[in-house]
N, C-alpha and C positions, 0 to 999 in steps of 0.2 A: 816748134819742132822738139825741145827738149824736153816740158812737158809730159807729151805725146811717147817720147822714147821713153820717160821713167815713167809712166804711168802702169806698165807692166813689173808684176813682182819677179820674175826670172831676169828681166833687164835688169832693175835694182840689185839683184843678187851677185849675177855678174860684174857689173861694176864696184860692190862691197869686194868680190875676189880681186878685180886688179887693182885696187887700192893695195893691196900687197905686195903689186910688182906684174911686171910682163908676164902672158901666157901663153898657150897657144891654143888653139882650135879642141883639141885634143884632150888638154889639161879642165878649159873647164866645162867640156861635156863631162869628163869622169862622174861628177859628184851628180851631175842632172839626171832623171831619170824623162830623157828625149834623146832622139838621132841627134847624131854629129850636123845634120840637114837643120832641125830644127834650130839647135843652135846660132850655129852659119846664119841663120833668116835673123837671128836678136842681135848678132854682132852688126851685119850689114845697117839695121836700123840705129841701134849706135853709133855708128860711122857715119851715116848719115846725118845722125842728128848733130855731128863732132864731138860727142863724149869721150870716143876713144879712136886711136888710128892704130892702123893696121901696118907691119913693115915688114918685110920680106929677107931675111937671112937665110939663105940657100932653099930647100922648100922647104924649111918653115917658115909662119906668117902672123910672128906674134902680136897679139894686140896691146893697147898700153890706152891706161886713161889718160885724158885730156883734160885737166881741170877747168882751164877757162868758162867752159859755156855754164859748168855747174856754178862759178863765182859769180857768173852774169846772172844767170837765175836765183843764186841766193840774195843779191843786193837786189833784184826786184823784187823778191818775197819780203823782205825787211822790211819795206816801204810798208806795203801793206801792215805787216804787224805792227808795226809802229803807230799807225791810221788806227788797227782796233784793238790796240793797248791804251792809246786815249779813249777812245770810245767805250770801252768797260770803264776805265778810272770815271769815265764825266757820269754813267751811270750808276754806276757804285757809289759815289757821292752824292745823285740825286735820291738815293734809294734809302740814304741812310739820312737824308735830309728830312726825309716824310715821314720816318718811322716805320716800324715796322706793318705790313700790309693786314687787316682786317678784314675776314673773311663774314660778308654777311647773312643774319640767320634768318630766320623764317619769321620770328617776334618784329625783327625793325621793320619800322615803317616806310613806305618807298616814297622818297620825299619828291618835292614838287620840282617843277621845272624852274622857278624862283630859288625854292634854295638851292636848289643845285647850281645853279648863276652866284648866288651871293657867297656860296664857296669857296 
């Protein structure tokens, strides 16, 4: 679900604005160029997804981010980087073990299936 919520750029925008602090509904329609509806519809799927909650002082109904689910998300993205930052070093070392790659011309000859075995 988190994912899912920040894979839109207006969702990520929005949550770069409450990283600054509470809003409300109102403040950060200002800067978007959509309905206050539209809005409403990215906040609701934030809140769902629990990026951000919602809290109600008299009507107004400011939102506030939620760090946790993004810390969840960032330490299972690390995992992975971590998996293909070995995975370039281990190639990168093989790469530079063979030398650099030789690009064949039209003169060489296309060798047999023997030497290509005793290779």
């Amino acid at each position: 679900m988190t994912f899912a919520a920040l894979s839109d750029p207006t969702r990520r925008g929005l949550l770069e604005r409450l990283n600054d602090g509470a809003a409300t509904l109102k403040e950060l329609a200002a800067p978007l160029d959509m309905t206050p509806q539209g809005v409403s519809r990215h906040l609701q799927i934030l809140e769902h997804a629990g990026l951000i909650s919602r809290g109600r002082s008299a009507q107004w109904r400011p939102c506030e981010l939620r760090s946790e689910p993004l810390q969840s998300a960032a330490g299972w993205l690390d995992q992975y980087r971590r998996f293909w930052d070995a995975s370039f070093d281990r190639l990168t070392e093989h790469l530079s073990d063979s030398g650099p790659p030789r690009m064949p011309t039209a003169n060489d000859p296309t060798p047999t299936r023997e030497e290509q075995r005793d290779a």
